[in-house]
N, CA, C and O atoms as a GROMACS GRO file, in nm:
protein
  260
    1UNK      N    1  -0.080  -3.541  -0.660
    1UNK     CA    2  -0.081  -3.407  -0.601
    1UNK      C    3  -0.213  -3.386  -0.530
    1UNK      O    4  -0.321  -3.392  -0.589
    2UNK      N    5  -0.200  -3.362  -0.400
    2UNK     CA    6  -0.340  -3.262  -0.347
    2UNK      C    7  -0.387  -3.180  -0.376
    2UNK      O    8  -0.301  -3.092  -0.376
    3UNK      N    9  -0.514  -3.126  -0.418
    3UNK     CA   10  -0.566  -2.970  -0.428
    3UNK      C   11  -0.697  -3.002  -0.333
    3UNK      O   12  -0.806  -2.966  -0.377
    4UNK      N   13  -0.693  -3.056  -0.228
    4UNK     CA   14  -0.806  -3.020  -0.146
    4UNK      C   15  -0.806  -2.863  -0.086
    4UNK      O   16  -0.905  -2.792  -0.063
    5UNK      N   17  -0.666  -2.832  -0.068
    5UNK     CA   18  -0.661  -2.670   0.002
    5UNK      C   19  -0.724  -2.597  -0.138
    5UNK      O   20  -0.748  -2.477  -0.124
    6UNK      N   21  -0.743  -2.634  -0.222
    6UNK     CA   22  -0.795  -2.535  -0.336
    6UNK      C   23  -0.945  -2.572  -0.365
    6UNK      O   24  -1.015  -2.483  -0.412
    7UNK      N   25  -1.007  -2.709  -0.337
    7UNK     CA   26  -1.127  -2.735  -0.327
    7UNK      C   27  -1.169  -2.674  -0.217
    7UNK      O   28  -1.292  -2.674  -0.218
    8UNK      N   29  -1.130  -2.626  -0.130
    8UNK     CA   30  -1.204  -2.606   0.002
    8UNK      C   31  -1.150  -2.472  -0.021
    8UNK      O   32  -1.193  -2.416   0.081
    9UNK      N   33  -1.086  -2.382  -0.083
    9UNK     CA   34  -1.148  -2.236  -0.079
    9UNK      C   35  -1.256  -2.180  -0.196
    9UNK      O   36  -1.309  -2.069  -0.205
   10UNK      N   37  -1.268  -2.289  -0.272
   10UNK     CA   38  -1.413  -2.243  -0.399
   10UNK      C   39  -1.460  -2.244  -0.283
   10UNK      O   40  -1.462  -2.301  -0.174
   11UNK      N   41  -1.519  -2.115  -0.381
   11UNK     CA   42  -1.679  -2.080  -0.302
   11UNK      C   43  -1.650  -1.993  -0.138
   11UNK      O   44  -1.759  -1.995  -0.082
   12UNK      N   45  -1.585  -1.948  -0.081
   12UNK     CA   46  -1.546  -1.903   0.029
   12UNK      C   47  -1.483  -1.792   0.004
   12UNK      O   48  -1.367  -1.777  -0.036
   13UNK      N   49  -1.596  -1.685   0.039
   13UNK     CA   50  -1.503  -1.554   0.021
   13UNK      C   51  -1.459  -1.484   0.107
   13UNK      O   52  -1.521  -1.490   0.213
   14UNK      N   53  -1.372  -1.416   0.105
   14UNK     CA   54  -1.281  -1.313   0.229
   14UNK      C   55  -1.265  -1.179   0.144
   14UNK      O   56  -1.273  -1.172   0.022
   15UNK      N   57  -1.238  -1.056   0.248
   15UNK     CA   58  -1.229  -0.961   0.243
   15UNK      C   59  -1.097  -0.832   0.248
   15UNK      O   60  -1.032  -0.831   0.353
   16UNK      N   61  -1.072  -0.760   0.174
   16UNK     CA   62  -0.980  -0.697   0.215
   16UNK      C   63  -1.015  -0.560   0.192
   16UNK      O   64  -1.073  -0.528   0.088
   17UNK      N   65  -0.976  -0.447   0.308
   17UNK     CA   66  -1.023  -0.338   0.332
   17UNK      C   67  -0.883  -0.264   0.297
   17UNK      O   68  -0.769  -0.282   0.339
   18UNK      N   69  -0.949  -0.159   0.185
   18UNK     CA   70  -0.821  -0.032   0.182
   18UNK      C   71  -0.817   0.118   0.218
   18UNK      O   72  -0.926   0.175   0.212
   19UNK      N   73  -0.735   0.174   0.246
   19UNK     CA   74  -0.747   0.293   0.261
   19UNK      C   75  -0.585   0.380   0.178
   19UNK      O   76  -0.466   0.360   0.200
   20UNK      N   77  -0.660   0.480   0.074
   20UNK     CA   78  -0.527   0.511  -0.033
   20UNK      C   79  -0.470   0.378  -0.042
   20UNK      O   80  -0.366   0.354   0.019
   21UNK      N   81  -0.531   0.280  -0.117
   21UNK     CA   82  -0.462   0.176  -0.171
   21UNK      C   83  -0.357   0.098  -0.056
   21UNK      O   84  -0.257   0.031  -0.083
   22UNK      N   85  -0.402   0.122   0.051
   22UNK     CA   86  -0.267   0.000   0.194
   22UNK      C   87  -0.367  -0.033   0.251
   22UNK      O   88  -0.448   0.042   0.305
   23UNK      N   89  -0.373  -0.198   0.242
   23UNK     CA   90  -0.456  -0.270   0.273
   23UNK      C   91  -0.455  -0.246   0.452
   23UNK      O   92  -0.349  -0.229   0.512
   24UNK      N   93  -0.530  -0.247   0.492
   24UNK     CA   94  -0.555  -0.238   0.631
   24UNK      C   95  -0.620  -0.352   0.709
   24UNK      O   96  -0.583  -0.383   0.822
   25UNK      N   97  -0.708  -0.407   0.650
   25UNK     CA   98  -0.765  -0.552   0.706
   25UNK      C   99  -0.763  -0.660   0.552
   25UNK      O  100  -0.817  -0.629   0.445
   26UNK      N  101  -0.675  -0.805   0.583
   26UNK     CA  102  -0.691  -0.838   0.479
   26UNK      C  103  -0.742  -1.027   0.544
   26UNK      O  104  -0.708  -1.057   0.659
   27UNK      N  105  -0.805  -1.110   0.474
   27UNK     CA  106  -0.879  -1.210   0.462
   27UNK      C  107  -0.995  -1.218   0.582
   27UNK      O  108  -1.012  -1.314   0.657
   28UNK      N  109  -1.069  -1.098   0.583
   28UNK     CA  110  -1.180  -1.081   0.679
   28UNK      C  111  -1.286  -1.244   0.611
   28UNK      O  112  -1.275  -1.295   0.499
   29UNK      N  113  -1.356  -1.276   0.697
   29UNK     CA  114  -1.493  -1.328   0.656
   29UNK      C  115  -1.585  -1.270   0.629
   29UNK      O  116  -1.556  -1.150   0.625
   30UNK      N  117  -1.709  -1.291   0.601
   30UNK     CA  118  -1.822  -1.213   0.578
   30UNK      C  119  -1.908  -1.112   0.706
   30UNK      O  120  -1.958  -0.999   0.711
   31UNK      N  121  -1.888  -1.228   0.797
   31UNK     CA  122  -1.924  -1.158   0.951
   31UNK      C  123  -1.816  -1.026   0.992
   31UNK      O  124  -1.865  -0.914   0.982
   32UNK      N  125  -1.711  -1.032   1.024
   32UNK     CA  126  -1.599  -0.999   1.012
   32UNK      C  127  -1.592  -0.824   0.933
   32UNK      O  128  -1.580  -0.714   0.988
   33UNK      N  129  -1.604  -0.854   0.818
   33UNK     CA  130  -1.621  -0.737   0.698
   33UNK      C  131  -1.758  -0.683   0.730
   33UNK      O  132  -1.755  -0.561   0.711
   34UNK      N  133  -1.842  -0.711   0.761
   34UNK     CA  134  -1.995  -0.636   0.771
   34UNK      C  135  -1.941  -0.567   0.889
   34UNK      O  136  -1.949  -0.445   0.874
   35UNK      N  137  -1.894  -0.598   0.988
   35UNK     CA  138  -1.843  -0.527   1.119
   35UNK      C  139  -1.760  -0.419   1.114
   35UNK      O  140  -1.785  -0.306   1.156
   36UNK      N  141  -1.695  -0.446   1.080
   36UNK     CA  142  -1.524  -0.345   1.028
   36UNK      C  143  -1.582  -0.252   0.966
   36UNK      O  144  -1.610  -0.147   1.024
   37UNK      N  145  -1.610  -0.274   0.836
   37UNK     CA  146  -1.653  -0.201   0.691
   37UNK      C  147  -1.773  -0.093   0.781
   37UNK      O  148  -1.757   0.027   0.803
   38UNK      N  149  -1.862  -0.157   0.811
   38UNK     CA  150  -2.004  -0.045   0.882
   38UNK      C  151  -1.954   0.060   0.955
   38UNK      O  152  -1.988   0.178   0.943
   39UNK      N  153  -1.843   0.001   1.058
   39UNK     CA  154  -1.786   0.113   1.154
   39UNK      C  155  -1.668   0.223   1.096
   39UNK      O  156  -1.662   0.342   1.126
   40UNK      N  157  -1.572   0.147   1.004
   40UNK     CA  158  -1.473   0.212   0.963
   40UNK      C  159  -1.555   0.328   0.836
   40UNK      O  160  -1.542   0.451   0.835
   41UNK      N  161  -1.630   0.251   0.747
   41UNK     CA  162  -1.695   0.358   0.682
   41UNK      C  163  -1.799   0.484   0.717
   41UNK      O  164  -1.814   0.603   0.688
   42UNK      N  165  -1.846   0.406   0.780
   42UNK     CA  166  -1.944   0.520   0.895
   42UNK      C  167  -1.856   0.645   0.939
   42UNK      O  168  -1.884   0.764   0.931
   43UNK      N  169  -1.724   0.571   0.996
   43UNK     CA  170  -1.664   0.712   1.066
   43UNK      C  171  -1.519   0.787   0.958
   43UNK      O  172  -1.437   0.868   1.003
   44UNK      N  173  -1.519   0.744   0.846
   44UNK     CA  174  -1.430   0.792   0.774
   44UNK      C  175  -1.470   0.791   0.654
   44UNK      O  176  -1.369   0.785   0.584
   45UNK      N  177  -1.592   0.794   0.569
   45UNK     CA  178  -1.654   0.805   0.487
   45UNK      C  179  -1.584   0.914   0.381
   45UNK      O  180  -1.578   1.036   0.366
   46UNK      N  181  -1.540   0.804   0.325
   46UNK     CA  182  -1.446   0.934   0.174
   46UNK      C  183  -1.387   0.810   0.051
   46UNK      O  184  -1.397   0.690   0.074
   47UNK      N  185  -1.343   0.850  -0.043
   47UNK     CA  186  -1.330   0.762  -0.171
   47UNK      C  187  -1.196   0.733  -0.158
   47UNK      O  188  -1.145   0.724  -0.270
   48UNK      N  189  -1.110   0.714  -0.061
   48UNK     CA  190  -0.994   0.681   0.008
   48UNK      C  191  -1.008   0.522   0.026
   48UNK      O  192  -0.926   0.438  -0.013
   49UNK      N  193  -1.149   0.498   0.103
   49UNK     CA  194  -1.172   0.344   0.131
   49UNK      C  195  -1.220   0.292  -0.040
   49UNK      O  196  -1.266   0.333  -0.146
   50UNK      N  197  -1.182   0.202   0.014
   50UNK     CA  198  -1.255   0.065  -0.051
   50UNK      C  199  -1.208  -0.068   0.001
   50UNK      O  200  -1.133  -0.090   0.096
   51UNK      N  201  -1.277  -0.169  -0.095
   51UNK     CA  202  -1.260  -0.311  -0.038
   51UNK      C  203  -1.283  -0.381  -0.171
   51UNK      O  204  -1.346  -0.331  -0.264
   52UNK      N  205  -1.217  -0.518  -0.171
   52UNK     CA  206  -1.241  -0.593  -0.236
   52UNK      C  207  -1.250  -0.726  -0.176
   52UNK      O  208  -1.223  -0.754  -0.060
   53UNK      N  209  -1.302  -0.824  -0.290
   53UNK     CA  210  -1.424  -0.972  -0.241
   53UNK      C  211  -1.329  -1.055  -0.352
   53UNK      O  212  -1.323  -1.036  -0.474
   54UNK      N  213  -1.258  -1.152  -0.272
   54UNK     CA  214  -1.200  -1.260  -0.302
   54UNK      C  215  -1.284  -1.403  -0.301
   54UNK      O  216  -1.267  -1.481  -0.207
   55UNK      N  217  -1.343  -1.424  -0.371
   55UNK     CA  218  -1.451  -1.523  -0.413
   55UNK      C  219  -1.327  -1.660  -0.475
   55UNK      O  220  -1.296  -1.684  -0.591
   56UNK      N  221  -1.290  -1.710  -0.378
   56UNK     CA  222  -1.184  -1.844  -0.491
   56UNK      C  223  -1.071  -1.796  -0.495
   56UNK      O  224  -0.993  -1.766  -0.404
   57UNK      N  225  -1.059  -1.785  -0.667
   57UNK     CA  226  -0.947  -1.759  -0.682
   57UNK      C  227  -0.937  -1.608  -0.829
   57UNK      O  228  -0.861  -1.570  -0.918
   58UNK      N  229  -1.110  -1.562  -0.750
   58UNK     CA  230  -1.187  -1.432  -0.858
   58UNK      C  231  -1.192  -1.338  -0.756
   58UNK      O  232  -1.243  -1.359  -0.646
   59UNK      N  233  -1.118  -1.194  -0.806
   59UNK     CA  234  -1.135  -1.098  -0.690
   59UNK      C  235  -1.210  -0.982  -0.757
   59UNK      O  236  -1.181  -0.945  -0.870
   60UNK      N  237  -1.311  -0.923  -0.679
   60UNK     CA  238  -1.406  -0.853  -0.728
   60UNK      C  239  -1.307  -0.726  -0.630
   60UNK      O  240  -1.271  -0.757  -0.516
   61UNK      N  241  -1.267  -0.571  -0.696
   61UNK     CA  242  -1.279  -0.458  -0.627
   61UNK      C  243  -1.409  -0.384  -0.617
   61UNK      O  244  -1.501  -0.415  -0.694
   62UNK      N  245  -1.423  -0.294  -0.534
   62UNK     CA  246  -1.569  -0.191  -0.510
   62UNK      C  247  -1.473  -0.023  -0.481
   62UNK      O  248  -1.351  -0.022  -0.493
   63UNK      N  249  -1.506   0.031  -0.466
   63UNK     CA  250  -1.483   0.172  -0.421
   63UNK      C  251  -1.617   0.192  -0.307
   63UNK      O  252  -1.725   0.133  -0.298
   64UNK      N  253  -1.554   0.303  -0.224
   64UNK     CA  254  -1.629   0.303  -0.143
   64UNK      C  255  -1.786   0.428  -0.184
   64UNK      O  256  -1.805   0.510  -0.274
   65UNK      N  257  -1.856   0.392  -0.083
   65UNK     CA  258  -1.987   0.430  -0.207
   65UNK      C  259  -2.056   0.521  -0.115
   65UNK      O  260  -2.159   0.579  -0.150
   0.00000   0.00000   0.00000
């Protein structure tokens, strides 16, 4: 069996942006998410957003802050 597709996402995290819980942007990169996230939160700033950090196959949620 192969698991190189699973060696090669350790360690590589992506992003997914919510708003009331419906994902709106999902496997951003890091570049990607700093972009989105700055502008979308900047101009809609409320506890509606959040995002969470898919690290592997470990997903970290945040609320928006």
């Amino acid at each position: 069996m192969d698991n190189s597709s699973t060696s090669e996402n350790q360690g590589v995290k992506t992003y997914h942006i919510y708003y009331d819980d419906k994902c709106l942007f999902k496997d951003l990169n890091q570049e990607e998410f700093n972009v989105i996230w700055g502008r979308i939160y900047k101009s809609y700033h409320t506890d509606s957003l959040s995002y969470s950090v898919i690290d592997g196959d470990v997903i970290h949620e945040e609320n928006s802050y």
